[in-house]
Structure formats: C-alpha cells, structure tokens
TISE-753444 format. One line per field, with one value per atom (N, C-alpha, C): residue in one letter; atom name; x, y, z; residue number from 0. Coordinates in nm, 2 decimals. Each point is the difference from the previous one (the first is absolute). Layout:
% residues N
nuvex = c(a	...) $
vextor = c(CA	...) $
u = c(X	...) $
v = c(Y	...) $
w = c(Z	...) $
guba = c(NUM	...) $
% end
This chain:
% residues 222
nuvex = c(x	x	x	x	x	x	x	x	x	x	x	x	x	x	x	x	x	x	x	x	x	x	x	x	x	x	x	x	x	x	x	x	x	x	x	x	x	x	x	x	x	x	x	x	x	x	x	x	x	x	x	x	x	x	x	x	x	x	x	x	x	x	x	x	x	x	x	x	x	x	x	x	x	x	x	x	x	x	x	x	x	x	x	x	x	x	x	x	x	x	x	x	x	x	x	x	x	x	x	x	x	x	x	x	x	x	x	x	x	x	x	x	x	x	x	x	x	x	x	x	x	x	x	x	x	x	x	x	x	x	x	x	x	x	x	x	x	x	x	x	x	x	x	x	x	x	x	x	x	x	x	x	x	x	x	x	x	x	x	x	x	x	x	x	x	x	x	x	x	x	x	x	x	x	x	x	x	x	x	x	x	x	x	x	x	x	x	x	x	x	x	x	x	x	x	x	x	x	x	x	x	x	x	x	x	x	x	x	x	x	x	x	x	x	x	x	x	x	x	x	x	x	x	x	x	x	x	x	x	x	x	x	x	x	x	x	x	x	x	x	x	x	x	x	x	x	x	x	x	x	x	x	x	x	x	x	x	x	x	x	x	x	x	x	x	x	x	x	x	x	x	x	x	x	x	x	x	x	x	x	x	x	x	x	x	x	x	x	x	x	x	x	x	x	x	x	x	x	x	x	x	x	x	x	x	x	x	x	x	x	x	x	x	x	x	x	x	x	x	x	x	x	x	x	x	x	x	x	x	x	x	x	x	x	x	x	x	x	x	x	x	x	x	x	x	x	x	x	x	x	x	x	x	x	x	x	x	x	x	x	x	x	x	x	x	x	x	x	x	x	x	x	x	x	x	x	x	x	x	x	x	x	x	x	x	x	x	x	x	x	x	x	x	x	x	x	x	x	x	x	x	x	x	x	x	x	x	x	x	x	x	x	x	x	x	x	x	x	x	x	x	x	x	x	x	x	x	x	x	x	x	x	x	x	x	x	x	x	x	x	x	x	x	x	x	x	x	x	x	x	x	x	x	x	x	x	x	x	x	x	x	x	x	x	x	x	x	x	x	x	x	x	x	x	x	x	x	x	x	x	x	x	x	x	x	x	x	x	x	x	x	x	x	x	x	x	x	x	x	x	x	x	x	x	x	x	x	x	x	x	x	x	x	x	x	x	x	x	x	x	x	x	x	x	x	x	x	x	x	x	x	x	x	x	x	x	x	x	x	x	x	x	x	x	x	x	x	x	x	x	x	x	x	x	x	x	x	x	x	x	x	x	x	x	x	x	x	x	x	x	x	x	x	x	x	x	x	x	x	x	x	x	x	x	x	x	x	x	x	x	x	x	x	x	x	x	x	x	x	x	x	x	x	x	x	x	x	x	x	x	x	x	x	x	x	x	x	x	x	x	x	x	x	x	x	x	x	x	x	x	x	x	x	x	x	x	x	x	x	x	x	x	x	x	x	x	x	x	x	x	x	x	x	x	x	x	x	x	x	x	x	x	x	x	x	x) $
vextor = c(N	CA	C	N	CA	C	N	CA	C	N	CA	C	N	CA	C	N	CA	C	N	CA	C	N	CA	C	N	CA	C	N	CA	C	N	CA	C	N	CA	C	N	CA	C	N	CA	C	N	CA	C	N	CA	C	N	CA	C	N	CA	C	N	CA	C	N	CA	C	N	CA	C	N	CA	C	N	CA	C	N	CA	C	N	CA	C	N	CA	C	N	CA	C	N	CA	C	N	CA	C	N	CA	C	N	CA	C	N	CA	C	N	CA	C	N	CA	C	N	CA	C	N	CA	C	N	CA	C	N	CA	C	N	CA	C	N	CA	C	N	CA	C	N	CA	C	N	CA	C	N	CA	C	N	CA	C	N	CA	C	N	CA	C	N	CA	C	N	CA	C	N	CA	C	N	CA	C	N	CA	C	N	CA	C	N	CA	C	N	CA	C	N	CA	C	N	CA	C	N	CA	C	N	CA	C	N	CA	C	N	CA	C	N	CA	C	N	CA	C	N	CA	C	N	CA	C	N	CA	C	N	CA	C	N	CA	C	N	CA	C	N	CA	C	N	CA	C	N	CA	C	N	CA	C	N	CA	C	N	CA	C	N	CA	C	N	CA	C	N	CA	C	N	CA	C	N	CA	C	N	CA	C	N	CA	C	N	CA	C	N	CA	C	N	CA	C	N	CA	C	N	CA	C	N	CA	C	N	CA	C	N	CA	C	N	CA	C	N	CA	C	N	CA	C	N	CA	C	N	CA	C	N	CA	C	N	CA	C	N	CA	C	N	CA	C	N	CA	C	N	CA	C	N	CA	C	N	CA	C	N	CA	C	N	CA	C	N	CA	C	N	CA	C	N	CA	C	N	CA	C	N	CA	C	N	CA	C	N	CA	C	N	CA	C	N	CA	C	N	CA	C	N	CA	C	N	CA	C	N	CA	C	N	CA	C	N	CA	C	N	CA	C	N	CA	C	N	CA	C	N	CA	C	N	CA	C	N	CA	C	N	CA	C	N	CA	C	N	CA	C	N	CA	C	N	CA	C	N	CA	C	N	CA	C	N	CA	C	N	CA	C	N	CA	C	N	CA	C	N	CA	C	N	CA	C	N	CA	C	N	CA	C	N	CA	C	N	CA	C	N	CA	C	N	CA	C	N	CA	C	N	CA	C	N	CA	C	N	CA	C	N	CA	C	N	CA	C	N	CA	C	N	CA	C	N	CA	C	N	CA	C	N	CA	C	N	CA	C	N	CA	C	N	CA	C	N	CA	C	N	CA	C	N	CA	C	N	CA	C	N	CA	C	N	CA	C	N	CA	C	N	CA	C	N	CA	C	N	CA	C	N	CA	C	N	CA	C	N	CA	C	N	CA	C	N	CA	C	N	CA	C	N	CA	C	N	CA	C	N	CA	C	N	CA	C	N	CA	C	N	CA	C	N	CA	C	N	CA	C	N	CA	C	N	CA	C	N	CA	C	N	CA	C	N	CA	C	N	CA	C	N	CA	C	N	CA	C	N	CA	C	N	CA	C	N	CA	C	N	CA	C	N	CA	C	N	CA	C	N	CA	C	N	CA	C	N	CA	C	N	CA	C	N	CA	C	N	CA	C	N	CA	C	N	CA	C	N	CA	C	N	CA	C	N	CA	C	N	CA	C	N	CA	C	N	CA	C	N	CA	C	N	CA	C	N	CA	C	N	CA	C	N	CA	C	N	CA	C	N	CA	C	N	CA	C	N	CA	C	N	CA	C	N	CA	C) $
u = c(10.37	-0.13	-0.06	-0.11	-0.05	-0.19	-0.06	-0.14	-0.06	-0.12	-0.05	-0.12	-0.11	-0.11	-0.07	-0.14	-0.10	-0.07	-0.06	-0.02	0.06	0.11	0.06	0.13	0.04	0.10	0.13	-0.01	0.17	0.05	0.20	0.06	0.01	-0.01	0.03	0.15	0.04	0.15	0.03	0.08	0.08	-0.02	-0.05	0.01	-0.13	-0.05	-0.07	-0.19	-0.04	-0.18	-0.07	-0.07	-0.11	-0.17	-0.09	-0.10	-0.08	-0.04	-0.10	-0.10	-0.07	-0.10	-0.10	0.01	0.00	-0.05	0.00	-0.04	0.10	0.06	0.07	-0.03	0.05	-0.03	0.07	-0.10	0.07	0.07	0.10	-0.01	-0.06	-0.07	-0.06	0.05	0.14	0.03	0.07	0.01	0.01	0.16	0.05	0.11	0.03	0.10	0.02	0.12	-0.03	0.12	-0.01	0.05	-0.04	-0.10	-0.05	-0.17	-0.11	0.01	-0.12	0.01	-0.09	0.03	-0.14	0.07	-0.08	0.03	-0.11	0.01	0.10	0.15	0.06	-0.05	-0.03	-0.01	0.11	-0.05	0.04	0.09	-0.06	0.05	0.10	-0.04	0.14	0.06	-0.07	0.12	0.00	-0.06	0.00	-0.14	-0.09	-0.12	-0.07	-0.04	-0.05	-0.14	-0.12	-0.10	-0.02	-0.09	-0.08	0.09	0.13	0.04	-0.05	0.05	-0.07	0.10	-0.02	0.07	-0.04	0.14	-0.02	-0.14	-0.05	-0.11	0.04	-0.05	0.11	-0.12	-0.18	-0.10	0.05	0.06	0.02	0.14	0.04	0.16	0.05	0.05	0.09	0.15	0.02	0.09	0.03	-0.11	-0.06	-0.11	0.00	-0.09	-0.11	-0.10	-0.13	-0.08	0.11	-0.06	0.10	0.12	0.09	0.09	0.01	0.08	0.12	0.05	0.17	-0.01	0.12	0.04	0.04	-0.05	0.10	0.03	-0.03	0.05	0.04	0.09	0.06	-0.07	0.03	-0.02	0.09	-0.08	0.07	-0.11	0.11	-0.05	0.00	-0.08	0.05	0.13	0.00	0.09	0.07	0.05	0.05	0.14	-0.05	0.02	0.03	0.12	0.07	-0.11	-0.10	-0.11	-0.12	0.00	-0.10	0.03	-0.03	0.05	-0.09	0.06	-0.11	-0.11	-0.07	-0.17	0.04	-0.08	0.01	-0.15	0.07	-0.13	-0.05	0.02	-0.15	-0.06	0.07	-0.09	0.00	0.08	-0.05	0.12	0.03	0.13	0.08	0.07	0.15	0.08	0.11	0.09	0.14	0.12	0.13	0.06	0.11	0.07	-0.05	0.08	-0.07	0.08	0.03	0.06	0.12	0.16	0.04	-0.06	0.08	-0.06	0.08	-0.02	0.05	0.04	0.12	0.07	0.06	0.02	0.10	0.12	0.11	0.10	0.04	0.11	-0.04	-0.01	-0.09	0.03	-0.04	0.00	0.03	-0.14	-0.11	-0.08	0.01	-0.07	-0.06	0.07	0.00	0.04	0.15	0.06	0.14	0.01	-0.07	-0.05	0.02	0.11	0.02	-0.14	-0.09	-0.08	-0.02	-0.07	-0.06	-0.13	-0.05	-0.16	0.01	-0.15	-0.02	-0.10	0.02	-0.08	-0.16	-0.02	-0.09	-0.12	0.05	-0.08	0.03	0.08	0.02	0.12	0.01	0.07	0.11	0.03	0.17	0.06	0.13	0.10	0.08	0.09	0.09	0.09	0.11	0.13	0.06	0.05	0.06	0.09	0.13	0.13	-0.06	0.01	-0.07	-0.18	-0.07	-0.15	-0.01	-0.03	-0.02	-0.15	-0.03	-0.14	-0.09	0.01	0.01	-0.14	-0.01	-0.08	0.04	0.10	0.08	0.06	0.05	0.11	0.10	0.06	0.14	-0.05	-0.01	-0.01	0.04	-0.03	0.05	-0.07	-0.11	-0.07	0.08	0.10	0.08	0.10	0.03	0.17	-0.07	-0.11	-0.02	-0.05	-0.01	-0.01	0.17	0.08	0.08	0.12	-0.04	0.09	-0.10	-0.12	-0.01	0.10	-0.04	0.02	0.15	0.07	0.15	-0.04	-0.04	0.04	-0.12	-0.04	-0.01	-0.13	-0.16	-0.09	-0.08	-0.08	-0.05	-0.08	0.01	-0.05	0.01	-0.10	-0.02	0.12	0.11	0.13	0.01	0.05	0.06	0.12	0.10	0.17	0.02	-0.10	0.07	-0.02	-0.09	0.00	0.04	0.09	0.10	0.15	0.02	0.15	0.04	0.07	0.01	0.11	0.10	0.14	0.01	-0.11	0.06	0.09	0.05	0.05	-0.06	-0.12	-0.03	-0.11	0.00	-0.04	-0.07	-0.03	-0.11	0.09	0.08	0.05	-0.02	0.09	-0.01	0.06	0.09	-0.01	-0.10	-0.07	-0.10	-0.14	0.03	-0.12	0.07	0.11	0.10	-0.06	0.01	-0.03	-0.16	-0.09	-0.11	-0.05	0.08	-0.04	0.08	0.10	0.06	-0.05	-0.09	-0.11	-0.12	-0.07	-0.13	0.09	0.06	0.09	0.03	0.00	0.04	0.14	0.06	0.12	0.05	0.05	0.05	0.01	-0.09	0.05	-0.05	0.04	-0.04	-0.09	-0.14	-0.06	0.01	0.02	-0.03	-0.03	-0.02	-0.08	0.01	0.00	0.05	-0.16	-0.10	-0.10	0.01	0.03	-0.01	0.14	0.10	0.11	-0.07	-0.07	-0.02	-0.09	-0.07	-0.13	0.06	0.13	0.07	0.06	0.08	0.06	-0.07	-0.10	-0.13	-0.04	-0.01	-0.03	0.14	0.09	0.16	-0.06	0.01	0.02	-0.13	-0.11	-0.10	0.05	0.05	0.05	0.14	0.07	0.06	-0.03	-0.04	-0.11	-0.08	-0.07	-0.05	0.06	0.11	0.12	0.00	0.06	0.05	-0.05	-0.18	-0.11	0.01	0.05	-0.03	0.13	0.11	0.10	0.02	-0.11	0.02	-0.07	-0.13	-0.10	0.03	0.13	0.09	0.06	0.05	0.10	-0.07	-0.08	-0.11	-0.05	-0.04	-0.05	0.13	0.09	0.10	0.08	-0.01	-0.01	-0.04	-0.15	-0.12	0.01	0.09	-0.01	0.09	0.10	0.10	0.00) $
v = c(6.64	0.05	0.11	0.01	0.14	-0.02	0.10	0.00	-0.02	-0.07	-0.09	0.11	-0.01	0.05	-0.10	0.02	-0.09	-0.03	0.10	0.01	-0.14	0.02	-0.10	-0.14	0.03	-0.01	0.01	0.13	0.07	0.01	-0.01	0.03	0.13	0.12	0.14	0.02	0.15	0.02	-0.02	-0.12	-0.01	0.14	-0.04	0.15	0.10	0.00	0.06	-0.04	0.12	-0.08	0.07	-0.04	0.01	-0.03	0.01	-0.04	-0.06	-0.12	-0.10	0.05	-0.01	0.06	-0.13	-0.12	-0.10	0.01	0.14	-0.01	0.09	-0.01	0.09	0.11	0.13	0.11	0.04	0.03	0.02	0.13	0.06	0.13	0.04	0.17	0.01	0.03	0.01	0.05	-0.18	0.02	-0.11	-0.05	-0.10	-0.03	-0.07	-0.02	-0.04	-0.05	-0.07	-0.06	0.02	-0.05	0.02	-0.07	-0.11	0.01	-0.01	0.01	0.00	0.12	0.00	0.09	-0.08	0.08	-0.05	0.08	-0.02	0.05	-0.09	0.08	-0.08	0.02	-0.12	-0.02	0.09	0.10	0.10	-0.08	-0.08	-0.08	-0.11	-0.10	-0.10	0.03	0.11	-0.02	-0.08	-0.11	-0.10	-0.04	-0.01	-0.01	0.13	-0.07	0.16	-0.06	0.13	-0.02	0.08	-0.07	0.08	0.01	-0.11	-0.08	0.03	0.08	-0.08	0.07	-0.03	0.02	0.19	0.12	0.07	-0.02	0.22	-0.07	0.15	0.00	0.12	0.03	0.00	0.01	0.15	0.08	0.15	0.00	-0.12	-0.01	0.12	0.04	0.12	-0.06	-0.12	-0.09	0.04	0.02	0.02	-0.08	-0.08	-0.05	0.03	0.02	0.02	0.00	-0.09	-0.03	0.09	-0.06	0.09	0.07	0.05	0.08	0.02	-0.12	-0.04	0.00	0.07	-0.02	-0.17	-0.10	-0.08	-0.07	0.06	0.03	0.10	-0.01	0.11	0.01	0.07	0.01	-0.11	-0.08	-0.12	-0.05	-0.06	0.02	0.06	-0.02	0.09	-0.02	0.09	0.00	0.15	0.07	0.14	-0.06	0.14	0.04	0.12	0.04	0.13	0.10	0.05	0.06	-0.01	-0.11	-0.01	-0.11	0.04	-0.08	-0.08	-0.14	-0.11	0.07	-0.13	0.05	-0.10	0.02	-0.12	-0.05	-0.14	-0.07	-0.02	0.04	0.02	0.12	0.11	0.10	0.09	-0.06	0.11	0.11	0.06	0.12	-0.03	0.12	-0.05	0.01	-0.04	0.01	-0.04	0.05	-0.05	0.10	-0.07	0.07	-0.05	0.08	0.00	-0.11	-0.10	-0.13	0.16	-0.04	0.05	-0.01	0.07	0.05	-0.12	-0.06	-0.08	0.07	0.07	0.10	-0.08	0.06	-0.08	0.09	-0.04	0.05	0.16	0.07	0.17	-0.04	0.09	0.03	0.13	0.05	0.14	-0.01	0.11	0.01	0.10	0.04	0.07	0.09	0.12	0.10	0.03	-0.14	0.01	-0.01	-0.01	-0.01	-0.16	0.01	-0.13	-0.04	-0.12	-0.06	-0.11	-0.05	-0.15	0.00	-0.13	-0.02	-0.12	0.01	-0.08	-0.11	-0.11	-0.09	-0.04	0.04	-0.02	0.12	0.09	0.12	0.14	-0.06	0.09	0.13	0.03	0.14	-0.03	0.20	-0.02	0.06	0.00	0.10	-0.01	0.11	0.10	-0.01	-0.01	-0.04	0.13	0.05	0.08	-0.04	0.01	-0.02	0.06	-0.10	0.04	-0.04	0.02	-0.02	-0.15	-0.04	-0.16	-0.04	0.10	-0.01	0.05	0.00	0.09	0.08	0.09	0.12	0.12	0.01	0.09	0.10	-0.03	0.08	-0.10	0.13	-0.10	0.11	-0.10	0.03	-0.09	0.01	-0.05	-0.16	0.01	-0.10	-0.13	0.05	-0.07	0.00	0.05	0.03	-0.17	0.02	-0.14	-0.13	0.02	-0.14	-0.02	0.10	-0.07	-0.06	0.07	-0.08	-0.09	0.00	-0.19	-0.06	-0.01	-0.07	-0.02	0.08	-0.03	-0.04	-0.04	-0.05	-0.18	0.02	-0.14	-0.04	0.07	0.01	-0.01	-0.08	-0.08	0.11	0.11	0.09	0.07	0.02	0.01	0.07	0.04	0.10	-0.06	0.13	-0.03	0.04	-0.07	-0.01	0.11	-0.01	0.08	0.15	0.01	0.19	0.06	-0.10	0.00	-0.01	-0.05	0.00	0.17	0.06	0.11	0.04	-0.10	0.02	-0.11	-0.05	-0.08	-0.13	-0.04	-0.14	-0.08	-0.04	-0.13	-0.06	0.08	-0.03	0.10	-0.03	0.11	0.01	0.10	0.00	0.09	-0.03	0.17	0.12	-0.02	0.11	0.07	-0.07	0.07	0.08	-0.14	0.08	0.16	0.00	0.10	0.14	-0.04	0.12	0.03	-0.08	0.01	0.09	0.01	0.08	0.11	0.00	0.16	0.08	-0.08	0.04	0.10	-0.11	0.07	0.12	-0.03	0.15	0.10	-0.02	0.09	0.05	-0.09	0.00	0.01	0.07	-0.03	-0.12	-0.12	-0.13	-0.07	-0.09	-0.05	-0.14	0.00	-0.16	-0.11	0.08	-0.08	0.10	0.11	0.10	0.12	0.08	0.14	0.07	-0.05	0.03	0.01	-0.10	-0.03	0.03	0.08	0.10	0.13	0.06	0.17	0.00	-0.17	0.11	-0.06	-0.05	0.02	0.09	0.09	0.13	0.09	-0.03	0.17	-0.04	-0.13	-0.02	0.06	-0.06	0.08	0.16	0.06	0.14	0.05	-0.03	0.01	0.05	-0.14	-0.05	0.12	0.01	0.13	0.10	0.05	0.16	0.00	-0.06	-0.08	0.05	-0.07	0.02	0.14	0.03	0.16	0.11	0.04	0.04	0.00	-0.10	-0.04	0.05	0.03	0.04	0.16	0.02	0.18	0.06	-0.08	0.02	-0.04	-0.04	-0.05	0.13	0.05	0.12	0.13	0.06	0.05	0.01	-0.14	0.01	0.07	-0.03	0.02	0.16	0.07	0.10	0.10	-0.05	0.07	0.06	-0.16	0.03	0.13	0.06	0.09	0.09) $
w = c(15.22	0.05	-0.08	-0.05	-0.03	0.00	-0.11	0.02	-0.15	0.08	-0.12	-0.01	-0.16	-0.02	0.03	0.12	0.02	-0.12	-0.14	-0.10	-0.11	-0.01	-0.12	0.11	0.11	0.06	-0.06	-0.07	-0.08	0.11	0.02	0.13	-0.09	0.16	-0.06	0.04	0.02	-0.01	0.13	0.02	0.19	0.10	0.12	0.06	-0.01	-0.13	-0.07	0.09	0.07	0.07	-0.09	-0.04	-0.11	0.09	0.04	0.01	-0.05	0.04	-0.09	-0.01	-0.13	0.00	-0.07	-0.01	-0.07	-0.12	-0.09	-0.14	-0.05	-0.15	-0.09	0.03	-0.04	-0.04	-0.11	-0.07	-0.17	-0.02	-0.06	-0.05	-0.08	0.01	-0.11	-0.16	-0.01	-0.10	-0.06	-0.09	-0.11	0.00	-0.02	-0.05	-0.10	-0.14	-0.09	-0.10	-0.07	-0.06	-0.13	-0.07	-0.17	-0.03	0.03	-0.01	0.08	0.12	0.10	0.12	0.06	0.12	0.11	0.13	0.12	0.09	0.12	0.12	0.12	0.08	0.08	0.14	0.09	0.10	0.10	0.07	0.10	0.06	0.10	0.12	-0.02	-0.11	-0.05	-0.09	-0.09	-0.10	-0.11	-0.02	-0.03	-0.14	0.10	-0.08	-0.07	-0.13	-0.10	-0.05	-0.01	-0.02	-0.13	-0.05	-0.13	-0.16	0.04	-0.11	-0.14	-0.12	-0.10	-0.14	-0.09	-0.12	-0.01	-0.06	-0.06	-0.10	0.00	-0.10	-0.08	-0.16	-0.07	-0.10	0.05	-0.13	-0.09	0.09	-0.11	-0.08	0.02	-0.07	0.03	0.10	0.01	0.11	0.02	0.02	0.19	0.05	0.13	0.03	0.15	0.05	0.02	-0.03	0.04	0.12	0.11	0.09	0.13	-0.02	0.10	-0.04	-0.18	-0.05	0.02	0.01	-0.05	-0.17	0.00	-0.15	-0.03	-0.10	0.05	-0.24	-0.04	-0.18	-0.05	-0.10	-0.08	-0.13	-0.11	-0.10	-0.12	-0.05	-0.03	-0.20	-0.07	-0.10	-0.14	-0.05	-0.14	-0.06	-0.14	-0.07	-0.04	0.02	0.00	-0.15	-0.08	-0.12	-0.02	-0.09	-0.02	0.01	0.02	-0.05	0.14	0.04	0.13	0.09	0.14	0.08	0.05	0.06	0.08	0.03	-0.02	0.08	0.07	0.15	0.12	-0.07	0.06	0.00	0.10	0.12	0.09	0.02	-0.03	0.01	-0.11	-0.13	-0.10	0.00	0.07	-0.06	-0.05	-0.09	-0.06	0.11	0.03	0.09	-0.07	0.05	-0.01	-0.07	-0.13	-0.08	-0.16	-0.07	-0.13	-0.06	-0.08	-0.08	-0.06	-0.11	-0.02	-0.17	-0.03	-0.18	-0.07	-0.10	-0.08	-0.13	0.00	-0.08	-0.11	-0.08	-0.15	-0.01	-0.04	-0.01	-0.06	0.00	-0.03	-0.14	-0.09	-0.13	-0.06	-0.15	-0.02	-0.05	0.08	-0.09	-0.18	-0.04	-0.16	0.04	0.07	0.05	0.10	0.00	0.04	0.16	0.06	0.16	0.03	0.08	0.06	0.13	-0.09	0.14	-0.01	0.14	0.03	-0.01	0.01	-0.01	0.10	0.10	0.05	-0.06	-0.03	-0.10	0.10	0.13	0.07	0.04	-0.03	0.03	-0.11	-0.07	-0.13	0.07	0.08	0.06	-0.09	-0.03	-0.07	0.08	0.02	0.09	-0.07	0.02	-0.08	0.08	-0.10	0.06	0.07	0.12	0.07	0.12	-0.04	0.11	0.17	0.06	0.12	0.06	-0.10	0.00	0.00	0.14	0.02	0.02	-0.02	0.06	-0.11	-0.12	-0.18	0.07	0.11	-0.02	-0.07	-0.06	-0.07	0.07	0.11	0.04	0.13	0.05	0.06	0.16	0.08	0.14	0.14	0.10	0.09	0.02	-0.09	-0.01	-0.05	-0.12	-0.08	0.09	0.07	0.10	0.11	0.02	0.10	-0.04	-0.12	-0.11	-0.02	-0.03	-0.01	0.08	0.15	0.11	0.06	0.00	0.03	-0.12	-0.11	-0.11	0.06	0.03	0.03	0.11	0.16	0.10	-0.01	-0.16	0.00	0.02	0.00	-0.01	-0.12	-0.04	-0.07	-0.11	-0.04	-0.06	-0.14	-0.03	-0.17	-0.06	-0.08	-0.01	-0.15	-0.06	-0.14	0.00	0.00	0.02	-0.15	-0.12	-0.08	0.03	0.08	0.07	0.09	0.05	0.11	0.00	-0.13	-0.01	-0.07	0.15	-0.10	-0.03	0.03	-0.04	-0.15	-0.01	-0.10	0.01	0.16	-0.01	-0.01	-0.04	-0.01	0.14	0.11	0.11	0.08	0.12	0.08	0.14	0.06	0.09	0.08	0.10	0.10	-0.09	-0.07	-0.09	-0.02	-0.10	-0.06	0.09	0.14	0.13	-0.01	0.02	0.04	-0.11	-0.13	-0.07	-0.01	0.02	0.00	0.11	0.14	0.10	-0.04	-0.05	-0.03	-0.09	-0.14	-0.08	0.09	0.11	0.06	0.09	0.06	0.11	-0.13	-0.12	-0.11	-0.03	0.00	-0.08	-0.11	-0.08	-0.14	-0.04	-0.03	0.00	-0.11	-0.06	-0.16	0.02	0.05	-0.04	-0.14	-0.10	-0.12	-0.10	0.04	-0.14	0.00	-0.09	-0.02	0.08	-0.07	0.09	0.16	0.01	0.18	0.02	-0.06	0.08	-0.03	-0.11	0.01	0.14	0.03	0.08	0.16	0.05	0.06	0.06	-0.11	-0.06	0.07	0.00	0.02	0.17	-0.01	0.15	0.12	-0.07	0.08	0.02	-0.14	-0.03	0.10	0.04	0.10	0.09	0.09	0.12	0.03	-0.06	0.00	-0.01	-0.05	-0.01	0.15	0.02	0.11	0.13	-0.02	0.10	0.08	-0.17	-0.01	0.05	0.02	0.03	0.15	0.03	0.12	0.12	-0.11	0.04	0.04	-0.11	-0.01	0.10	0.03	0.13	0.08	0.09	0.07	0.05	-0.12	0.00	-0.01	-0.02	0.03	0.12	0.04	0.16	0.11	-0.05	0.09	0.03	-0.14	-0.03	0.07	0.01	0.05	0.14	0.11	0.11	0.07	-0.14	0.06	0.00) $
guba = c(0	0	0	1	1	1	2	2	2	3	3	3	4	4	4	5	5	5	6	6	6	7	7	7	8	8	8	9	9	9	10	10	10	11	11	11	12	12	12	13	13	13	14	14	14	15	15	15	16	16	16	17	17	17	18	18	18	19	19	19	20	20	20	21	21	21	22	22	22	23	23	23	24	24	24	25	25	25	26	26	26	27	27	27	28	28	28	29	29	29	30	30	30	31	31	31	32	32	32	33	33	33	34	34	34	35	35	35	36	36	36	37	37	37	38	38	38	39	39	39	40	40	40	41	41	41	42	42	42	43	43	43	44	44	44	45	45	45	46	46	46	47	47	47	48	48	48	49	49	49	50	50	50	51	51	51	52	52	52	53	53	53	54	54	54	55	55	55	56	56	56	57	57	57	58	58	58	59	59	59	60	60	60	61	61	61	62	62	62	63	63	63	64	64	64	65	65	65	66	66	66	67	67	67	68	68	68	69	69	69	70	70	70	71	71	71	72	72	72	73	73	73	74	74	74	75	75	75	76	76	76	77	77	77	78	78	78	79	79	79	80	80	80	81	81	81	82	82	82	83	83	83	84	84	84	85	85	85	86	86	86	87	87	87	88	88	88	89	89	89	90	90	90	91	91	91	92	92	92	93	93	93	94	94	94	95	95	95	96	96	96	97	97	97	98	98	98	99	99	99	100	100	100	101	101	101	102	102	102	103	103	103	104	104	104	105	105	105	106	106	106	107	107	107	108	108	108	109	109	109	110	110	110	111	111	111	112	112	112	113	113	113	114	114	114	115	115	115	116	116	116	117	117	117	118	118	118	119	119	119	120	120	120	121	121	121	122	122	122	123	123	123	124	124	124	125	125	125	126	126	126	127	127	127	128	128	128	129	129	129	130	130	130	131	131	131	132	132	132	133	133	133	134	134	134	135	135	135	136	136	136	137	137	137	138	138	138	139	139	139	140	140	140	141	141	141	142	142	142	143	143	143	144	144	144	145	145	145	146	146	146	147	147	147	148	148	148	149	149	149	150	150	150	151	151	151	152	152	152	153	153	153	154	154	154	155	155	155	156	156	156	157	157	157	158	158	158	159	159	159	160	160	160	161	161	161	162	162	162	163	163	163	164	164	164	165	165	165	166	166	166	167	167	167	168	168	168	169	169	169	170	170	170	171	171	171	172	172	172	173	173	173	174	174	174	175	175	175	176	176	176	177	177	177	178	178	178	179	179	179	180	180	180	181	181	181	182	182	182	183	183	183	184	184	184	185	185	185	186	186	186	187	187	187	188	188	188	189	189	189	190	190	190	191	191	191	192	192	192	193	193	193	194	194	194	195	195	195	196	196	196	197	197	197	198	198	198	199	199	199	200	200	200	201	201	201	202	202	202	203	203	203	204	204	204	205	205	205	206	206	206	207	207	207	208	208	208	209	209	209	210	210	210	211	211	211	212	212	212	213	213	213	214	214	214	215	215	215	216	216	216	217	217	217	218	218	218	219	219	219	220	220	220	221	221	221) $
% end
C-alpha cells in the first residue's frame, strides 16, 4: 500500500501523505549531469521540467544557464617551452612536454653540458642538480625520491650516482640529504665539497653563538 501523485500517478514512499495537488511543483534550483540540467518535480520526484542541453557561449567550461561546471581543459600540444592551449577556451593549462636533451659532452671551455634539440636550453652538468637550475636543493632531494619510489619523472642517473656504482640508490638519497643538513659530504666535485665545507663550518659557528647566549643568559640570572 502506499501514495500515489494525482499529477503523474508516481507511487510515493509507503507510509509517506503527501497532498494532491493535481499539478507538479518544480524546484527552483536546477539539476544536472554532464550534459543537461532541469527542474525536479517537489512532490514525485520523478518528473523534470525545462530539460535541455548545457549551453557554454563564453567557453569558460560552465553552463550558462544553471552553472554546473560540466568540461575541463582539453587539447593542445604542450612543448618544453609552452604549455597546451585548450581548445575551448583558449588558456594554457597543464605541464610543460620534457626537454629533448642529447647526451653529456665537453664544451670549448671544458664544461661538461647538454642541449635540448627542441628549445635550444643548455644545462650544466652538476652532481645533484636535477633540475639544471644551477644549484643543489631540496627541490632535487624530491625529484630524486619519487624517481626512487617509482614515479614516472624527468632524472639524470648520471648526477645521481654519487658513489660511483653504476646505479641510483638509497645510498645516494642518503648522502644527498646529509649534503642539504650540511655535512662534510662529497657529491662528485671539489667544488660542491668546499661549498659544503662552509655550509658545515656555518652551521657550527651558528650553533656555537647560540651556545654562548645560552650561557650568558644563565649567568645573568645569578
């Protein structure tokens, strides 16, 4: 047993009295799917008015009518250099294509670099610098533990091996974070050990300062 709409004769919910009113009442706010939207009938539930296809004239991947989002940014071609343009509304969006590098070699001047054959960029070879902005930071510390947990991302195995076996391991994660904490630690180069060297010798002094204004304070109170 339950109750029907005089309107459509939907059965409503068992139990449930609703009063006949013998016409729909629509809601005013809109409902939607990935391409249409409509008004749902209050009383059944059932029946929807004002039916019709998403409409998108400002391409900004919003309806025009009841302002569901119902497109993404889709399209284009993204290149070392510039990213997708959508083709419905025109912006770049996404990530950048990766560089199409050539193998290391020595330039005129004895400087180990690459060239990207698509956008011309050179980068300079540096133990650590995975990202050839010219230096070694935590930026590189997280390129190179995806790279180890198996993450599909750009890495040059030769700026990484810093022990020299042949391979890219936790090892080498291992010395790379004792490098940025400022350790006495060797990446690959006499360069990138003096300016190690000075980062320790800092971090110590540092310390030290901090020890004496410790002792000082303490001093003070007696």
């Amino acid at each position: 047993m339950g109750w029907y709409c005089n309107g459509c004769n939907a059965k409503l919910v068992d139990g449930e009295v609703i009063k006949a009113t013998g016409n729909h009442i629509f809601k005013s706010e809109w409902s939607n799917d990935n391409t249409r939207h409509w008004h749902d009938c209050t009383v059944c539930g059932n029946a929807k008015s004002d039916m019709s296809e998403h409409e998108d004239g400002n391409k900004d991947h919003t309806c025009d009518i009841c302002g569901a989002k119902y497109s993404n940014h889709t399209g284009g071609t993204a290149t070392c250099s510039e990213k997708a343009i959508c083709a419905i509304c025109g912006e770049k969006y996404g990530d950048f294509a990766r560089h199409s590098w050539s193998e290391w070699k020595t330039d005129a001047d004895g400087k180990r670099i690459k060239e990207c054959s698509a956008c011309g960029k050179v980068a300079n070879f540096m133990y650590g610098d995975f990202n050839y902005d010219g230096k070694v930071s935590t930026i590189d510390l997280t390129i190179m533990r995806k790279y180890l947990a198996g993450y599909d991302v750009e890495f040059d195995i030769a700026a990484a091996d810093f022990n020299s076996d042949g391979k890219v391991s936790t090892v080498d994660l291992t010395t790379l974070r004792k490098y940025l904490a400022g350790y006495d630690v060797v990446l690959g180069g006499n360069n990138q050990k003096m300016k190690n060297m000075s980062k320790a010798k800092a971090f110590s002094v540092g310390i030290g300062e901090l020890l004496l204004r410790s002792l000082f304070a303490i001093g003070s109170r007696h």
